[in-house]
C-alpha positions in Angstrom: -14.2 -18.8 -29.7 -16.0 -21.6 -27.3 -13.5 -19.9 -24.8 -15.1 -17.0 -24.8 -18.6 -18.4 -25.0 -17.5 -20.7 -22.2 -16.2 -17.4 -19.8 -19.2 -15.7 -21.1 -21.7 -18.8 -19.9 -20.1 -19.0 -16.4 -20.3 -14.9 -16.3 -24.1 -15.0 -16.9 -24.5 -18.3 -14.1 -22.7 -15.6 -11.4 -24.7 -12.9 -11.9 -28.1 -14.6 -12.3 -27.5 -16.9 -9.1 -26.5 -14.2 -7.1 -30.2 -13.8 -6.1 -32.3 -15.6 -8.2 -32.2 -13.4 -11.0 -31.0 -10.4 -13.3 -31.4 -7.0 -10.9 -31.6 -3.4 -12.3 -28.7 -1.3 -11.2 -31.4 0.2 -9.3 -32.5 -2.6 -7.6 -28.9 -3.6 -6.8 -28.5 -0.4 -5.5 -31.1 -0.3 -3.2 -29.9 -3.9 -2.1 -26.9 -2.5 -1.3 -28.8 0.0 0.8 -30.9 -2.4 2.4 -27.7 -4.8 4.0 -26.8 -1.6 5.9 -27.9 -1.9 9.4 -27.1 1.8 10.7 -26.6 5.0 8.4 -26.6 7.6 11.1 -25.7 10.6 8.9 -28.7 9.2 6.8 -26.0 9.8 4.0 -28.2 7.5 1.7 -31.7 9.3 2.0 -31.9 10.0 -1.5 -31.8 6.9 -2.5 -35.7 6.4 -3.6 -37.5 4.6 -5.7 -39.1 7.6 -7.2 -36.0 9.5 -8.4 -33.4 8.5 -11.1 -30.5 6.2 -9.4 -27.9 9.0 -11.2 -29.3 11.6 -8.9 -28.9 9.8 -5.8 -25.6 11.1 -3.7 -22.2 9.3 -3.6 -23.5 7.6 -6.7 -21.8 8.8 -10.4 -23.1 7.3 -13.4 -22.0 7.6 -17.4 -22.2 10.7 -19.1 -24.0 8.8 -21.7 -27.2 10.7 -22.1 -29.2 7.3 -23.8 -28.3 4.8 -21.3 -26.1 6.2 -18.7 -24.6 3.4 -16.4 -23.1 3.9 -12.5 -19.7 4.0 -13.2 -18.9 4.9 -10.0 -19.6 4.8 -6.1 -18.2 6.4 -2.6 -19.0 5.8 0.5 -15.9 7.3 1.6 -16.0 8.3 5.4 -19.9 7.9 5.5 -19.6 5.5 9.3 -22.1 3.3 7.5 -22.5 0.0 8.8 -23.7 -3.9 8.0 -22.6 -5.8 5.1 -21.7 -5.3 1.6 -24.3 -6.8 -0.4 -23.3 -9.3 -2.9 -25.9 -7.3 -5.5 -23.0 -5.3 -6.3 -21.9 -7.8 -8.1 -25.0 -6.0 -11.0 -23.0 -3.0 -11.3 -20.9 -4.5 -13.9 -19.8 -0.9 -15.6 -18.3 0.3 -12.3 -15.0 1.8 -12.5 -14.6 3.0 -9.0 -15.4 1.6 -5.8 -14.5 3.2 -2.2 -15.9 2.0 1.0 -12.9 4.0 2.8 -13.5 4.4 6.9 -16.9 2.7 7.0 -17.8 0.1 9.4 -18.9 -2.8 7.1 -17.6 -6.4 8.4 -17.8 -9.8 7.4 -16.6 -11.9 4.2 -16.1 -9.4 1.2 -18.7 -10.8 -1.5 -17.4 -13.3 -4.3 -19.6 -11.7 -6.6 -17.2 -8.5 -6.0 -14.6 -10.5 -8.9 -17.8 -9.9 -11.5 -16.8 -6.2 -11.8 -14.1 -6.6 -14.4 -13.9 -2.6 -15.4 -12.7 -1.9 -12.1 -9.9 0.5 -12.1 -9.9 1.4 -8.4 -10.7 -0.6 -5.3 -10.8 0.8 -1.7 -12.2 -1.2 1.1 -9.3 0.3 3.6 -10.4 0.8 7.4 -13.2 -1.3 7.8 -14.0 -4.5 9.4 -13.7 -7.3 7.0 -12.7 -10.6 7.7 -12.0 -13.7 6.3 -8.9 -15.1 3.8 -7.7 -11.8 1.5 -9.8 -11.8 -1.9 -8.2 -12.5 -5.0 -9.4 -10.3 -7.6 -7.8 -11.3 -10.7 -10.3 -11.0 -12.8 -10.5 -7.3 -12.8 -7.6 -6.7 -15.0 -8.0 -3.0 -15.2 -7.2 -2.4 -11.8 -4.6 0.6 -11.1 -5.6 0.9 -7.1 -6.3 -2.0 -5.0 -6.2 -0.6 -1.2 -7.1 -3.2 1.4 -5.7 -1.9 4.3 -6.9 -1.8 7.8 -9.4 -4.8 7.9 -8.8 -8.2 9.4 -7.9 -9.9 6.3 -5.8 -13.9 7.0 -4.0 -15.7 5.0 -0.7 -15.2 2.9 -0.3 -13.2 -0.5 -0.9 -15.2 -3.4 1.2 -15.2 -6.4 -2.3 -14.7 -8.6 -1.9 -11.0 -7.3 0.7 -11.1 -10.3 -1.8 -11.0 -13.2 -2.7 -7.5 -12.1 -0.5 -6.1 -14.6 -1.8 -2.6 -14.3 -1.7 -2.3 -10.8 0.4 0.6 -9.6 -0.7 0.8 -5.7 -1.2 -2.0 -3.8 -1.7 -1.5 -0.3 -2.3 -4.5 2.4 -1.2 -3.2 5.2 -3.3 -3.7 8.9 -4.3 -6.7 8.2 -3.2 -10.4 9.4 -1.0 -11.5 6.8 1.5 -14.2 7.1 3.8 -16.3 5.2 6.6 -14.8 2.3 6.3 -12.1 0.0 5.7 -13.9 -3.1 8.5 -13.2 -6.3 5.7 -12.7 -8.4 4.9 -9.0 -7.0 8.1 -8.4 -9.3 6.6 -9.3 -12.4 4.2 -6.1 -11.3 6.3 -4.2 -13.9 3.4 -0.9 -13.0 3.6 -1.3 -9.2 5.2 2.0 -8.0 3.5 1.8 -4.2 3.7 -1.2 -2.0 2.2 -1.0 1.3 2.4 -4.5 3.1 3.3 -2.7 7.0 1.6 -3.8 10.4 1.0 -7.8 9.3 3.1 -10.7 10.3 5.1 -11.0 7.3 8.0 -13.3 7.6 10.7 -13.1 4.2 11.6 -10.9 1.4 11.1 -12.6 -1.9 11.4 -11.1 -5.4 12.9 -8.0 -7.3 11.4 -4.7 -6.2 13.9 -2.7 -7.6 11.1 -0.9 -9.6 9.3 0.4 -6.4 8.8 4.3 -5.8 7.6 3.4 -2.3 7.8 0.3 -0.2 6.4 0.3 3.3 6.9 -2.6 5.3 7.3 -1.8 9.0 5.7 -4.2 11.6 6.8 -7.1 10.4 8.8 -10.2 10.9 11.3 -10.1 7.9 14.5 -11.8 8.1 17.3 -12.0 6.3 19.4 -8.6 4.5 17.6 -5.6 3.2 17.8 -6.5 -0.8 21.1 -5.1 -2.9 18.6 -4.4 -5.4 16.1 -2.0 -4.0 16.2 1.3 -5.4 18.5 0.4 -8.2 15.9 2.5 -10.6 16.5 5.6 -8.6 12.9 5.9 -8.7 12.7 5.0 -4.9 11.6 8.3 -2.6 10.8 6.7 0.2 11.4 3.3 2.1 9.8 2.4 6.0 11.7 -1.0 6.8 11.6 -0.6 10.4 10.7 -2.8 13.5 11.5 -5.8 11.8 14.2 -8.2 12.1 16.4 -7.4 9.5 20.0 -8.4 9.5 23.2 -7.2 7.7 24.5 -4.0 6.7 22.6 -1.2 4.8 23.0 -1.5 1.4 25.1 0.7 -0.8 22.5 0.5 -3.1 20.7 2.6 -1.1 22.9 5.4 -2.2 21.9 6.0 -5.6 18.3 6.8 -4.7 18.6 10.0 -5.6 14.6 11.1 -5.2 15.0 9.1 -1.9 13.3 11.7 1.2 12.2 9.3 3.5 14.3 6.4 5.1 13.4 4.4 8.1 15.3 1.7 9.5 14.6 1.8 13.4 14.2 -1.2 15.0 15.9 -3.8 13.4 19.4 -5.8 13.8 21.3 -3.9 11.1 25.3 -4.4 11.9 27.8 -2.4 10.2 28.9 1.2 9.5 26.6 3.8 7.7 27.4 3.5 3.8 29.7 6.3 2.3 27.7 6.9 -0.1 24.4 7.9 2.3 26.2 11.6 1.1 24.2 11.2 -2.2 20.7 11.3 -0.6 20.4 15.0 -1.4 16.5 15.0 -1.4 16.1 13.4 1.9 14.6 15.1 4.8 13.4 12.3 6.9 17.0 9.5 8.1 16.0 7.3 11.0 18.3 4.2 12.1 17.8 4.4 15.7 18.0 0.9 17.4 20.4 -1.3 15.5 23.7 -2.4 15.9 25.3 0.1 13.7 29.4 1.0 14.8 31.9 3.2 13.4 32.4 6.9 13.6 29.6 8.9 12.2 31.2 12.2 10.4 34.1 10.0 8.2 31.6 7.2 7.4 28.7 9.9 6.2 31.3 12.5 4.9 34.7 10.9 4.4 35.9 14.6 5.2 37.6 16.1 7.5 35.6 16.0 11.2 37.1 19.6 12.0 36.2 21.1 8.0 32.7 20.9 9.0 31.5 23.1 6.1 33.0 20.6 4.2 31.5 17.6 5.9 28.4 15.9 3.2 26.1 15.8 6.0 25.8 19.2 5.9 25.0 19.1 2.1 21.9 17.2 3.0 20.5 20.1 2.8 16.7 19.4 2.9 17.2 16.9 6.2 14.7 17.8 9.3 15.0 14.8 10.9 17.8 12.7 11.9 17.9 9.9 14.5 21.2 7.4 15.2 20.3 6.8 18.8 20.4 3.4 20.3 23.3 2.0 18.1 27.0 1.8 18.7 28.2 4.7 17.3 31.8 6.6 18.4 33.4 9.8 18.1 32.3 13.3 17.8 28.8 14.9 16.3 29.0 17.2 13.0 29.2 20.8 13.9 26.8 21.2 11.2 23.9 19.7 13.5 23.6 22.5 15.5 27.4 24.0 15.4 28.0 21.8 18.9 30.6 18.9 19.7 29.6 15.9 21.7 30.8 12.6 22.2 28.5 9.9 21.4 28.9 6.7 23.6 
């Protein structure tokens, strides 16, 4: 019990100090409104002191005819720019927040870890800066995009006790450092979007993943024997990394898998037998390694002149197919366009 009136004390100090005092949601509204320094679709016109705050555009509030609250606001490709007011730390009932392809910069607001009934969180393709904000208090969160801003810093294991978390994307950002274990014990993550930072080791079990995307990095070291060994994964971008090793057999029993990117890496090796098994793929890229071996018997383990027999051809949905750049012998599948060439 004094726990609780202890978490509840320092909740009250947060929001009172955040400007002297308790604001309206209207009032912390228009605050937000008033750090924007350039609005040039005049997207928040509407927003007056002489109509209802529930009226005003981008803004959704409760359906609660006695006290409706704002439960949720998008600014989603509005080009607005300035800060994000630390006011918004008053909209405590808030359930969605997207500031997707805006313009607004600087340090994302502590008061920001107030909104604990947060379920989604978008702040991708903006201009923040400063070390990447923790949120952990807002354990209801199911989408936390970050992406595309100039965040620092590594990933903290704290990111951990967002245990309803299903999408995290950090991706465009300036990250550095490992990939902390603790993302495992995410036992909702199904997304994981970490590509285009500087990103240096795989830690952790991700075997639970649906997607991982993690090009543009500096990861060492083997792709994990573990990834995809829930057969939930459908699609996986390792590439331009500095990965080492050979490709997993794992990878094999990723049924759902459609999308596989390794380009760009120092894979060594032959191409796993069992890549036959990726029937739902339509998208198989490992141009630029140091792959070797005949590609028909390592894909197919047929016959090279039995094309119609050949498991390359029963990838059926595949559009795509890159090997270039590798170290690859023998002849091409007829199936890939009923020719035969040497690759050298």
């Amino acid at each position: 019990m004094r726990i609780l009136v202890f978490f509840l004390f320092i909740h009250c100090l947060n929001i009172c100090f955040i400007n002297g005092g308790i604001l309206s949601e209207q009032e912390a509204l228009l605050a937000i409104k008033s750090a924007i320094k350039d609005d040039p679709h005049k997207s928040l016109s509407s927003w007056k002191n002489t109509t209802h705050h529930c009226n005003w555009s981008f803004v959704t509030c409760s359906s609660s005819s006695h006290s409706p609250t704002v439960i949720s606001l998008d600014f989603s490709n509005l080009k607005l720019n300035g800060n994000l007011s630390p006011q918004i730390g008053f909209l405590t009932n808030l359930q969605n927040l997207s500031l997707l392809f805006n313009d607004f910069y600087g340090n994302v607001p502590s008061s920001l870890h107030l909104l604990t009934k947060l379920q989604y969180l978008n702040l991708q393709f903006n201009q923040f800066s400063g070390r990447l904000p923790l949120f952990v208090n807002m354990s209801e969160l199911r989408c936390l995009s970050l992406g595309g801003n100039h965040f620092s810093g590594s990933i903290s294991p704290k990111f951990s006790k967002l245990q309803k978390l299903q999408v995290l994307d950090l991706s465009g950002n300036i990250l550095s450092g490992l990939l902390p274990h603790e993302l495992g014990l995410l036992k909702r993550l199904k997304t994981l979007d970490l590509s285009n930072n500087f990103l240096d080791e795989f830690i952790g079990d991700l075997s639970k993943l649906e997607e991982l995307h993690i090009w543009g990095n500096n990861f060492t070291g083997s792709i994990p024997h573990k990834l995809g060994t829930n057969g939930k994964l459908s699609y996986l971008n390792v590439s331009s990394n500095k990965l080492s090793g050979p490709i997993p057999e794992s990878l094999g029993s990723c049924k759902k898998l459609y999308f596989l990117n390794l380009n760009d890496n120092q894979l060594t090796g032959q191409l796993p037998v069992n890549i036959e098994k990726l029937t739902s793929i339509s998208y198989l890229s490992v141009a630029n390694n140091n792959l070797i071996g005949k590609i028909t018997p390592q894909i197919t383990g047929y016959n090279v002149t039995n094309f119609k027999n050949s498991s390359i051809c029963n990838l059926v949905n595949l559009l795509i197919l890159d090997l270039s750049y590798n170290k690859f012998n023998g002849e091409v599948p007829h199936c890939l366009g009923n020719i035969s060439l040497t690759i050298s």
